[in-house]
C-alpha positions in Angstrom: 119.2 -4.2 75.6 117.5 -1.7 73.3 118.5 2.3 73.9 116.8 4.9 73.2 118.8 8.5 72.6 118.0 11.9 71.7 120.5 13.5 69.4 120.9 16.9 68.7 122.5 18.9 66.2 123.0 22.7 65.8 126.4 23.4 64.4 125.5 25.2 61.0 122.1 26.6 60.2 120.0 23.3 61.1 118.3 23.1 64.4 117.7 19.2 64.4 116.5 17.1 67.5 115.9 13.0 67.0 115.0 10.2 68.7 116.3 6.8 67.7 115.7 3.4 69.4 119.1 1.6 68.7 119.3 1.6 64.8 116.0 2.8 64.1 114.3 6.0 63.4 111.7 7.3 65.4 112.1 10.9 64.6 113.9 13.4 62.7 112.8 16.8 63.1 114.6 19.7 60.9 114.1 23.6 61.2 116.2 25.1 58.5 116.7 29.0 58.1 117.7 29.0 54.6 115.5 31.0 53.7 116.7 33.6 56.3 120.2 33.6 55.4 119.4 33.1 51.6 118.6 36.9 51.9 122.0 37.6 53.0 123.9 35.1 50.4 125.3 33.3 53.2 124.9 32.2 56.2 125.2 34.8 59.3 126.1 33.6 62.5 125.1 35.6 64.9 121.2 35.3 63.0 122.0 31.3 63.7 122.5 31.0 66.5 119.5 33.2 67.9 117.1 31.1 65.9 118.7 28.1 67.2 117.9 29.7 70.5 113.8 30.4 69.5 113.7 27.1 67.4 115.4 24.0 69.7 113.0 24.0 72.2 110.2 23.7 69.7 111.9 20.9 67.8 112.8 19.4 70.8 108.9 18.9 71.6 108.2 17.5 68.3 110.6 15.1 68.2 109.6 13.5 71.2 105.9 13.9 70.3 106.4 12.0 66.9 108.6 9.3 68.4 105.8 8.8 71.5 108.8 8.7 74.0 108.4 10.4 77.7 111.5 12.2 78.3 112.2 10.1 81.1 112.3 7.1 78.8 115.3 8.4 76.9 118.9 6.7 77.8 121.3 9.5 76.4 121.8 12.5 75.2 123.8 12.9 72.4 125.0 16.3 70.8 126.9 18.2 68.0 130.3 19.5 70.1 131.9 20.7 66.7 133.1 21.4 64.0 130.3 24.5 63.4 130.1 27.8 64.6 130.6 28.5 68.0 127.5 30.2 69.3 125.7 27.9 67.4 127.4 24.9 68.9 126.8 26.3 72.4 123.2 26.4 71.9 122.9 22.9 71.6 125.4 22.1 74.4 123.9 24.1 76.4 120.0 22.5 76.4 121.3 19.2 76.3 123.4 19.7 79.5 120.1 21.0 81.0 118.8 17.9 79.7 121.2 16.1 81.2 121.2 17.5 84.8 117.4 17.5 84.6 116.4 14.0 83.6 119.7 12.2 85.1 120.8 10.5 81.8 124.7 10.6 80.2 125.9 13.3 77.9 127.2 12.3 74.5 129.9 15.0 72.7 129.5 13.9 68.6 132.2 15.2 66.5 129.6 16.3 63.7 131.9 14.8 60.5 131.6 11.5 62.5 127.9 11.9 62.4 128.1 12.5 58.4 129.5 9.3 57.9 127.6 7.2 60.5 124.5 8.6 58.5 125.2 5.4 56.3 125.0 3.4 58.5 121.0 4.6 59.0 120.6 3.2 55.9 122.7 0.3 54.8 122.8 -2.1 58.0 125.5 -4.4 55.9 127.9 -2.1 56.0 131.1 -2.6 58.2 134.1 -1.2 58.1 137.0 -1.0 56.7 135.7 1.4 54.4 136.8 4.9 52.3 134.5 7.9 53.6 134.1 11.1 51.5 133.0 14.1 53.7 131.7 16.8 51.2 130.1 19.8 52.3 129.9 23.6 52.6 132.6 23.4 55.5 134.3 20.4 54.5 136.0 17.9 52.1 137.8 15.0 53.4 139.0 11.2 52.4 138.6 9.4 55.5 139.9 5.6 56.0 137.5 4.6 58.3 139.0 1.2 59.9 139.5 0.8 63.8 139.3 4.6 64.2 139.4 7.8 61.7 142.8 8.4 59.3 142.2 11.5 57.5 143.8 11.0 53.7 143.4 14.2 52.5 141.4 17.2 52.7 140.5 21.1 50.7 143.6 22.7 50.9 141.5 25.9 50.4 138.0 26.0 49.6 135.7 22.7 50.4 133.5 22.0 47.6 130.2 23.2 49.2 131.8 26.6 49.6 133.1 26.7 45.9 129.3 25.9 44.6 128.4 28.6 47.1 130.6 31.5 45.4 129.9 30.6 41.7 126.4 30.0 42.3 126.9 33.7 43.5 128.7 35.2 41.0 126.4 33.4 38.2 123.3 35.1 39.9 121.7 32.0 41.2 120.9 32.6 44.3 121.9 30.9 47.7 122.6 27.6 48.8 124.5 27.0 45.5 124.6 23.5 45.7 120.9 22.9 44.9 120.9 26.2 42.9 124.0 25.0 40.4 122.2 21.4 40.2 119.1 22.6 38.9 120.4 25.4 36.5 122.9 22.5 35.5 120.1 20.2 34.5 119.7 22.6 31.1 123.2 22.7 30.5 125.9 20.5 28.5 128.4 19.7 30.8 131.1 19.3 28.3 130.7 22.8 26.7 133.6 24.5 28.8 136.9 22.8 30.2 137.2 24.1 33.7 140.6 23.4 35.1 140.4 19.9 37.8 143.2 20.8 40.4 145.3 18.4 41.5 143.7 15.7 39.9 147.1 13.8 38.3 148.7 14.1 41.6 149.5 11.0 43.4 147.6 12.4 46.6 144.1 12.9 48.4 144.0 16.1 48.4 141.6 19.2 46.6 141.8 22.5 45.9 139.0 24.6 44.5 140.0 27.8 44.8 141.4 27.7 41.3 138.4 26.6 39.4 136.4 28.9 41.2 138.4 31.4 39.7 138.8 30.3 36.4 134.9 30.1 36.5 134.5 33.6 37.7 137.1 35.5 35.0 135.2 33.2 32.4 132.0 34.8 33.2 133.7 38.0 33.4 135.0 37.5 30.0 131.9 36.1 28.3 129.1 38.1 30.0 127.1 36.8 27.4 127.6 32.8 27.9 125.1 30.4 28.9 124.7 29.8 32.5 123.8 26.9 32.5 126.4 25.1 30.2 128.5 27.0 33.0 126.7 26.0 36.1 127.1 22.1 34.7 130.7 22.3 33.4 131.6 23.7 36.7 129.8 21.4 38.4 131.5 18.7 36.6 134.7 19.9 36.9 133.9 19.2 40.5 132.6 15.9 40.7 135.3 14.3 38.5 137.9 15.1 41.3 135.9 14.1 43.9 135.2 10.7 42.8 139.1 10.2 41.0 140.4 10.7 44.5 137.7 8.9 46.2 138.2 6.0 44.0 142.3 6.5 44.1 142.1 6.2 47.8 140.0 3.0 48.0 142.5 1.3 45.3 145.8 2.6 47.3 144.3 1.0 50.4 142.7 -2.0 49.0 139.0 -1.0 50.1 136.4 -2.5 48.1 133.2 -0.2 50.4 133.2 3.6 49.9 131.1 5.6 51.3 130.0 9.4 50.6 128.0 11.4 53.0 128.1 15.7 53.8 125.4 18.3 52.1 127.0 17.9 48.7 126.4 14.3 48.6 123.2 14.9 48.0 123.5 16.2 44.9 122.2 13.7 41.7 125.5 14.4 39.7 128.2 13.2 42.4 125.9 9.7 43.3 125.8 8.8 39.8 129.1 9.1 39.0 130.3 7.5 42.0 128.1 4.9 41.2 128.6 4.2 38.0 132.9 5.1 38.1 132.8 2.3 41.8 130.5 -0.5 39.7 133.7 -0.6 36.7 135.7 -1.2 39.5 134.0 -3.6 41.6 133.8 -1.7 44.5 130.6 -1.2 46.7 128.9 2.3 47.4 127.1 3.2 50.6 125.1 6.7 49.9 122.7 8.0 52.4 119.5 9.1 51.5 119.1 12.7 50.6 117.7 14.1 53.8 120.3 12.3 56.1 123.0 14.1 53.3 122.0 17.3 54.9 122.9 18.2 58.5 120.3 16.4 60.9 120.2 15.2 64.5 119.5 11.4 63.4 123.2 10.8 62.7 124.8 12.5 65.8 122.5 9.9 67.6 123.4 7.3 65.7 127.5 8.2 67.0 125.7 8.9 70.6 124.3 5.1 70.1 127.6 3.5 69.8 129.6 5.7 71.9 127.2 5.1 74.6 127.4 1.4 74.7 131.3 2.0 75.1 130.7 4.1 78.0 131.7 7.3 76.4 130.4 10.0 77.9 131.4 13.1 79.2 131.2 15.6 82.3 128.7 18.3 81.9 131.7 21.0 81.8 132.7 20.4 78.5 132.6 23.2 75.8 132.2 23.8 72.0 135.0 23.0 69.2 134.6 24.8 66.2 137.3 23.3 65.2 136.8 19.9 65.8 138.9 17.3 64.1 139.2 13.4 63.5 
């Protein structure tokens, strides 16, 4: 029997609403306030969590209105409970437990790093698990072994790898989000011009630390005021993407996975997917990427979790609160 759920996510500085019907599609709607935040160099949140407040009931009208579904047609509701920020969390708990009461349909709580990885599944019906998830964003970097639940291998013992392009992207002028910002001033650089140190790399272990390289990057550019930035923007981001993908690809040999997945903001960037790519094809193993916009936060995925925890009768009471610090 086909389902149809609305999924909502507002844990960061996304307010998302979708609408899928099972696996498919039928709306994605995305209000972001970087711009907003960009003037500040980082993300403020009491400023999200009052847009979220002016902007989910507008998204919330679109979505439906591009998916042509009556409220009353919809089967669930499925939302973002955490990790994020807490007022912004509680923005989107809050309208879909009015959305709940109101229309009479089940609440879904989505653990939002579940939703990064289920985003593959959006896009690559074939894949099943087992299989080795990277989680890489401004919040987060994790190896998940995703088999019959979620066994976290390691994780940023300091800074997550979103965060580290955040502060050097900073500190080289570039602007904010320093993902995007580092990838584009990257794209005129030599990535082999500077040897960033890659922490942690020759240990027998799954887990990162950034903190150092982000400091090595910043006393370099303190140093050479006059270097290029960017031969520093793509050496750094190198530095970064061949420990990602090392561990990534350690993890899925240790285990005996031949599926990997990546998914979180910084999997969007061109760099990483390559890499991966090309480092998973020498080894005969299979990569699952998302596409670009389903990288990103979005409400699409946290349906997609609200899809199958739904069909195993996993819902919850409407007095449930936020966890900003949500785990697997």
């Amino acid at each position: 029997m086909s389902r149809v759920v609305l999924g909502i996510e507002t844990s960061c500085d996304e307010t998302s609403v979708a609408v899928l019907k099972d696996d498919k599609i039928l709306s994605n709607i995305v209000s972001s306030q970087v711009e907003i935040h960009a003037r500040f160099g980082g993300i403020v949140p009491e400023i999200a969590s009052r847009n979220h407040l002016k902007n989910l009931p507008i998204v919330y009208r679109k979505a439906l209105e591009t998916a042509e579904v009556d409220p009353h047609d919809l089967d669930a509701v499925a939302v973002t409970q955490g990790p994020g920020l807490v007022g912004a969390l509680l923005v989107g708990l809050s309208f879909a437990k009015g959305l709940s009461l109101s229309l009479d349909i089940p609440m879904v709580p989505v653990n939002h790093l579940q939703g990064h990885i289920y985003a593959a599944y959006l896009s690559h019906r074939d894949l099943t698990p087992p299989f080795i998830a990277l989680i890489v964003s401004g919040g987060h970097t994790e190896i998940v072994l995703v088999r019959d639940g979620f066994k976290v291998l390691g994780k940023t013992l300091d800074d997550a790898a979103g965060e580290a392009f955040d502060k050097v992207a900073r500190v080289l002028g570039l602007g904010y989000p320093g993902g995007p910002a580092i990838e584009k001033a990257a794209l005129e650089g030599s990535d082999s011009k500077y040897d960033f140190p890659r922490a942690l790399l020759s240990d027998e272990n799954f887990n990162f630390s950034f903190s150092g390289l982000k400091t090595s990057v910043m006393y370099f550019i303190k140093k050479n005021p006059s270097c290029s930035i960017s031969d520093v923007a793509a050496s750094f981001q190198k530095a970064v993407v061949d420990v990602l993908v090392e561990k990534t690809l350690l993890a899925a040999e240790k285990y005996g996975i031949d599926r990997v997945v990546i998914a979180g903001g910084v999997a969007a960037n061109t760099c990483l997917r390559r890499k991966m790519n090309d480092r998973a094809i020498s080894k005969g193993l299979k990569l699952y990427v998302p596409p670009k916009n389903l990288c990103t936060d979005n409400a699409a995925m946290i349906a997609r979790v609200g899809l199958e925890k739904l069909s195993e009768g996993n819902t919850a009471s409407l007095e449930i609160n936020a966890e900003p610090g949500l785990q697997f």
